[in-house]
C-alpha positions as MATLAB code, in Angstrom:
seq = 'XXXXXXXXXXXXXXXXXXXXXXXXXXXXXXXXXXXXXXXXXXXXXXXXXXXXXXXXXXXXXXXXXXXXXXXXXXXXXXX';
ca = [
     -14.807   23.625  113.344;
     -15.077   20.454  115.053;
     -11.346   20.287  115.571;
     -11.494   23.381  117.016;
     -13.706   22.206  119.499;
     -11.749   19.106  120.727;
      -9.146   21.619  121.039;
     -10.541   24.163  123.468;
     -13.067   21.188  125.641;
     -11.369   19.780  128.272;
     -11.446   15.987  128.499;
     -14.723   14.775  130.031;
     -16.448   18.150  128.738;
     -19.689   18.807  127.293;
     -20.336   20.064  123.816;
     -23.836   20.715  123.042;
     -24.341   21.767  119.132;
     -27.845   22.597  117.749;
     -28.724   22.898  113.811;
     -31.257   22.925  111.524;
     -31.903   19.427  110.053;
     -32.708   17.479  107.268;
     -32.220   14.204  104.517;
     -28.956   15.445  103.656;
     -26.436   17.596  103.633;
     -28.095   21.180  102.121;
     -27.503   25.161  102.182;
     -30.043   27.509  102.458;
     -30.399   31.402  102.701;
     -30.252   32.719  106.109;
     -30.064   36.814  107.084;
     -26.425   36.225  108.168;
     -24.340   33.828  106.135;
     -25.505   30.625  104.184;
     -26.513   27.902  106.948;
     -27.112   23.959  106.257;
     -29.444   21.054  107.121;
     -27.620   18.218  108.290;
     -28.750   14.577  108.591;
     -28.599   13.734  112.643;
     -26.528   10.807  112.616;
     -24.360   12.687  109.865;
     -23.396   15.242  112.292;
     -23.383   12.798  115.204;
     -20.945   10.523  113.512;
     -18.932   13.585  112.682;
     -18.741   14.717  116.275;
     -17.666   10.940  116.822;
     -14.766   11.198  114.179;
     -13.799   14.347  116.180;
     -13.806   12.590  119.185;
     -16.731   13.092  120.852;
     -19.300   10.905  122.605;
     -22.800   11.383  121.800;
     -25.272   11.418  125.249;
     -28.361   12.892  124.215;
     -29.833   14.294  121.467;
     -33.334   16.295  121.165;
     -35.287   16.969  117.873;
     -38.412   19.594  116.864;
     -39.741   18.997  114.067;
     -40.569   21.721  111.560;
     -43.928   23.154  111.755;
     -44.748   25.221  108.347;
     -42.845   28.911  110.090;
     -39.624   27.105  111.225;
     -37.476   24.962  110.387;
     -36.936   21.219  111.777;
     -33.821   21.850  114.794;
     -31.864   19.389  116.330;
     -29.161   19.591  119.588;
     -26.859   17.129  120.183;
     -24.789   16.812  123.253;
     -21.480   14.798  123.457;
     -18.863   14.671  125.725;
     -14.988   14.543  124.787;
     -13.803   11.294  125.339;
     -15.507    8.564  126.711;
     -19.136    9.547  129.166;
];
């Protein structure tokens, strides 16, 4: 997936992912498909591998009725 991204962002473009996080890599039941928690700096240091640059990066914390989410942004290449 992240391949696919590098692929269609132009250099200097902005990505911004969000996901549900967590201690590690995990699937859970969702109405649609299967989803996963994903450590932060797991899935920043994948976008990293895929050649993206991490700028920011925003967390809420789970609250008892939803789930902890995360957003990352990162540009391709270097900011």
């Amino acid at each position: 997936m992240l391949a696919e991204f590098r692929r269609v962002t132009a250099p200097g473009g902005t990505l911004v992912v969000g996901f549900v996080y967590g201690d590690d890599v995990s699937a859970f039941d969702h109405k649609v498909v299967t989803a996963y928690r994903w450590p932060v700096d797991e899935f920043s240091a994948r976008l990293a591998r895929a050649g993206f640059t991490e700028v920011d990066r925003q967390h809420r914390p789970g609250d008892g009725t939803q789930r902890p989410q995360a957003a990352i942004a990162a540009v391709l290449g270097e900011p």
